[in-house]
N, C-alpha and C positions, 0 to 999 in steps of 0.2 A: 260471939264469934264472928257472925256476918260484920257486925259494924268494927271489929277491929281490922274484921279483912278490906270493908271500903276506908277506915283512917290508910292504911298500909295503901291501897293503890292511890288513895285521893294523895300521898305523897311522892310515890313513884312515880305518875303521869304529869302532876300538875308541876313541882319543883324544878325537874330537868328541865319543864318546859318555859317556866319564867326566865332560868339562871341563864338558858341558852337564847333567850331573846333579849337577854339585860345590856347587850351592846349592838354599835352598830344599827342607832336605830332612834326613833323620834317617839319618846313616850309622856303622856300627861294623865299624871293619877288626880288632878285636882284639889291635890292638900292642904295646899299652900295659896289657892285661891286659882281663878281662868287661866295660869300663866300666858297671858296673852293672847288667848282667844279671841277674836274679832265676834262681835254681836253683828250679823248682816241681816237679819230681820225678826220678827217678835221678841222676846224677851231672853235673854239667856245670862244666867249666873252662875259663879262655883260657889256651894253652898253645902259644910259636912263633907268635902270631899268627894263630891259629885258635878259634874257641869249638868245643868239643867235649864231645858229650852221649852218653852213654852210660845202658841201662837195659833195660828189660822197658817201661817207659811211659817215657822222660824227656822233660822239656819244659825249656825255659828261655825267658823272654819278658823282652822288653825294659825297662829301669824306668820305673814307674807316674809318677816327677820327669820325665820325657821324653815323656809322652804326656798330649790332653786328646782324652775321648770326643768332643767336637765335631768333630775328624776323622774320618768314619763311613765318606771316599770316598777312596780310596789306591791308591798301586801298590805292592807291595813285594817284593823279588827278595832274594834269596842266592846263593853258590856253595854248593855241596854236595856228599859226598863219605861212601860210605860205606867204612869201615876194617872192618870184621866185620858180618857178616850173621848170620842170612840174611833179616831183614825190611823194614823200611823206615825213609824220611827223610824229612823236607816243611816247608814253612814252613808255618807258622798264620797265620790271620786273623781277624780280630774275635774274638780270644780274649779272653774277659771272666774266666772263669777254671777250675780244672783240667779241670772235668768241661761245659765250654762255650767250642767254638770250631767254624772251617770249618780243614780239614786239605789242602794241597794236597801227594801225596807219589807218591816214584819207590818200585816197589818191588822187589828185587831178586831176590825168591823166586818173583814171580807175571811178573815181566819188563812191566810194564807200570803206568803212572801211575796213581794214584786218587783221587777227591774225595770226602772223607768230614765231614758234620757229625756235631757232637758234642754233644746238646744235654740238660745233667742228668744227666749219663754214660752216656746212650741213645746208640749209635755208628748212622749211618745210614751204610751204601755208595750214596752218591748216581748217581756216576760211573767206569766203566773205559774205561781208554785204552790198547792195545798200544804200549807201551815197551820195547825191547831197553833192557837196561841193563848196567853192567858194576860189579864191586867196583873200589876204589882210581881212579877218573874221576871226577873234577870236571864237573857239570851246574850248570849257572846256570836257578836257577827262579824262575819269579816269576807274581802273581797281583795281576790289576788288579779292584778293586772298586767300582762304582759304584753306589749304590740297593741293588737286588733284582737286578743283574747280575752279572757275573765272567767273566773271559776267564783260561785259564790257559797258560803260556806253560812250555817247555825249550829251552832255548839259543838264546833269543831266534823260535821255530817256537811259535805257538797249534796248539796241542792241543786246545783243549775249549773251548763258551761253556757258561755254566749259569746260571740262574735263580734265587733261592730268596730268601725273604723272613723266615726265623726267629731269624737276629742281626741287627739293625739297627746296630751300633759294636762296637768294641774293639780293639786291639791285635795287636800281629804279637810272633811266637813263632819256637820250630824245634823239632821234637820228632823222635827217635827209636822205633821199636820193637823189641825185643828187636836191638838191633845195637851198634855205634860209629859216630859219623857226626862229619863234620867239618862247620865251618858257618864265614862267613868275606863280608866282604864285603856285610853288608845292609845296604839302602840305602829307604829307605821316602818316597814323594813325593807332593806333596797339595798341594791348596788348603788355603793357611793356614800349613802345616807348615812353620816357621821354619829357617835353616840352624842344621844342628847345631853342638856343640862343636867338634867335628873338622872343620868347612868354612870356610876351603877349603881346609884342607889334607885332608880327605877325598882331592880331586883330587890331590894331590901325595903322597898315600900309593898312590894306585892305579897311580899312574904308575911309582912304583915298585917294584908286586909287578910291571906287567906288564913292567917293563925285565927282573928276573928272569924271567920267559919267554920276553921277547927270548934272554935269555943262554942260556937251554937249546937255545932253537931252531935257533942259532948254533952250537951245540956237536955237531948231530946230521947 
């Protein structure tokens, strides 16, 4: 009875909320390989449907044909997962470029989240958050930006609000530090931000990794 009751909600919360993000909006499930991911430093590949970065700094951000600075106010989330440690993963925002972005990341050596800008390759520890984390577990993060605001979010739970006025625009990334990290499922939403290539079958890709996690859940 309990695991029919969580099939029942795991369809209720998670469906509406794929179907209602399936437009109007820049998503990359990595299926079909980077769809144009820029490698900006260590290693990064799509591989199985996963973008995967690897390095001592690697970043990879999304292509420059897919984004216009006019976008400065977004939400942008991923799943995330780190494969080797022992340091950390996060998505970027207003990444303008290597040595200038805000860092939203889990870290798995210090067991707790942290917001770091990065501005001229000047690293500021803005914010710490106690985070239990685990290696090989899938965390879905995301960071809503508006103005001089940001709300940062894990598994859908706000963690942090923070302040800061030193990038005005830019672009959403994923970077690693000295680890492997898996990355998988970004979805970036905005005033203005047109449905991407992939929508709407964005929706109908998602539907499908999560019927694969029906099938596991099923199986246990």
């Amino acid at each position: 009875m309990k695991l029919l009751f969580f099939r029942c909600l795991l369809v209720s919360v998670v469906l509406p909320a794929i179907w209602g993000n399936s437009a109007h909006a820049l998503y990359y499930d990595f299926e079909k390989g980077a769809q144009g991911w820029e490698q900006i430093n260590g290693t990064c590949k799509a591989e199985k449907g996963v973008y995967i970065v690897t390095g001592s700094d690697g970043v990879g951000v999304l292509p420059n044909s897919d984004w216009k600075d006019a976008w400065t106010d977004y939400t942008a989330e991923c799943q995330a997962m780190m494969e080797q440690g022992p340091d950390n993963m996060g998505i970027l925002v207003r990444y303008q470029k290597m040595d200038t972005y805000y860092i939203f990341a889990i870290m798995n050596g210090r067991q707790r989240a942290e917001i770091w800008s990065r501005v001229g390759g000047n690293y500021t520890d803005e914010k710490d958050i106690p985070f239990p984390n685990e290696m090989n577990k899938w965390y879905k993060i995301k960071v809503v930006v508006k103005g001089d605001s940001f709300e940062f979010y894990i598994n859908d739970e706000l963690i942090a609000k923070w302040s800061d006025n030193k990038l005005k625009n830019g672009k959403v990334g994923v970077r690693t530090y000295s680890s492997v990290s898996h990355f998988d499922n970004v979805l970036i939403t905005g005033s203005g931000i047109p449905a991407s290539k992939g929508e709407p079958g964005a929706a109908i890709d998602s539907v499908s990794k999560l019927a694969t996690t029906w099938s596991n859940i099923k199986s246990r």
